[in-house]
C-alpha positions in Angstrom: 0.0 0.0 0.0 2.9 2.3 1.1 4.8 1.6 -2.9 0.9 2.6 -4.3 0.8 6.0 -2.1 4.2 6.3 -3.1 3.7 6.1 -6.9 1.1 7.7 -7.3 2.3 11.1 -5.2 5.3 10.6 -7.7 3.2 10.6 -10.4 1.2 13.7 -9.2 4.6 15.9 -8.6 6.2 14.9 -11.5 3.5 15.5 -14.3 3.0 19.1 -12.1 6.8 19.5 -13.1 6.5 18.2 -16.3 4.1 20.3 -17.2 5.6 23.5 -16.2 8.9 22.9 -17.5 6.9 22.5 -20.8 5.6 25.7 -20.4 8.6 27.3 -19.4 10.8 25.7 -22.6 8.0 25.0 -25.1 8.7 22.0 -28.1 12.0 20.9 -29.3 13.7 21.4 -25.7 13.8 17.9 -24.5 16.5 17.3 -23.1 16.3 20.8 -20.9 13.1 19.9 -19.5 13.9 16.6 -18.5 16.9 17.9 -16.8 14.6 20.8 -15.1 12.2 18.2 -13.9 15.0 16.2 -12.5 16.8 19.3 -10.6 13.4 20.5 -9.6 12.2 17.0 -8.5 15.3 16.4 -6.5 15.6 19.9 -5.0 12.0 18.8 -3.2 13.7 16.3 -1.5 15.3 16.2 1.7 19.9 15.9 1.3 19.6 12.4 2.8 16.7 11.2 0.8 18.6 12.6 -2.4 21.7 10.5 -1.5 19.5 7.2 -1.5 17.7 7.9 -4.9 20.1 6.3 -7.6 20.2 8.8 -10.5 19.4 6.3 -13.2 16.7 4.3 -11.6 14.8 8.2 -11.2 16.0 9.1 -14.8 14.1 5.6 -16.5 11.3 6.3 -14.0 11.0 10.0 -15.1 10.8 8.8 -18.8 8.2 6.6 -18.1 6.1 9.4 -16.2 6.8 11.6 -19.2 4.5 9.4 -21.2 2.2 9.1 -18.5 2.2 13.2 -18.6 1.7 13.3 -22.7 -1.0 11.0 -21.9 -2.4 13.5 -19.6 -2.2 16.7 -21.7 -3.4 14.3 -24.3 -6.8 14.1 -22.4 -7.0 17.0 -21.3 -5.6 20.2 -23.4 -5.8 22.8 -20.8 -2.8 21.6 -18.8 -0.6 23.2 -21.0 -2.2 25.4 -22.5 -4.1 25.1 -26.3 -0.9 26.6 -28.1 1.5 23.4 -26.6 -1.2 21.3 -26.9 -1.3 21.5 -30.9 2.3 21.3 -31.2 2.6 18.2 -28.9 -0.6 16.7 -30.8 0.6 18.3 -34.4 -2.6 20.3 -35.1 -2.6 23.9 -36.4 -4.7 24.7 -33.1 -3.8 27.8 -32.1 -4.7 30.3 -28.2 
């Protein structure tokens, strides 16, 4: 029950992150907002946690969120806004 609560708070935080580093950066910046998400995530955490958190285990598990967050904006456009939205889905849709 504790790995559920767990994974699903992460989930919550992350897509937050992922979402604002989206708006922040906007398409083509990959690699930056993954990087911001990762900083930001970390920075949340407590020095002692961060030493326990392997850096590849949270980089996989970030990338797997990431679709998890696509899938969110996906369903529902006003996340991030209708202008990201288009470019994320590739329609002309415009703010």
């Amino acid at each position: 029950k504790a790995k559920e609560i767990c994974e699903k708070l992460l989930a919550q935080v992350t897509l937050a992150l992922f979402t604002e580093a989206e708006r922040k950066f906007g398409d083509g910046t990959g690699k930056l907002k993954m990087s911001y998400v990762l900083e930001r995530f970390l920075a949340l955490l407590p020095d002692w946690v961060q030493e326990l958190i392997d850096p590849e285990w949270l980089a996989d598990k970030l990338e797997m969120l990431l679709d998890k967050a696509e899938e969110e904006w996906k369903a529902n456009p006003r996340l991030i806004g209708k202008e990201q939205n288009a470019k994320l889905l590739g329609t002309t849709e415009t703010e």
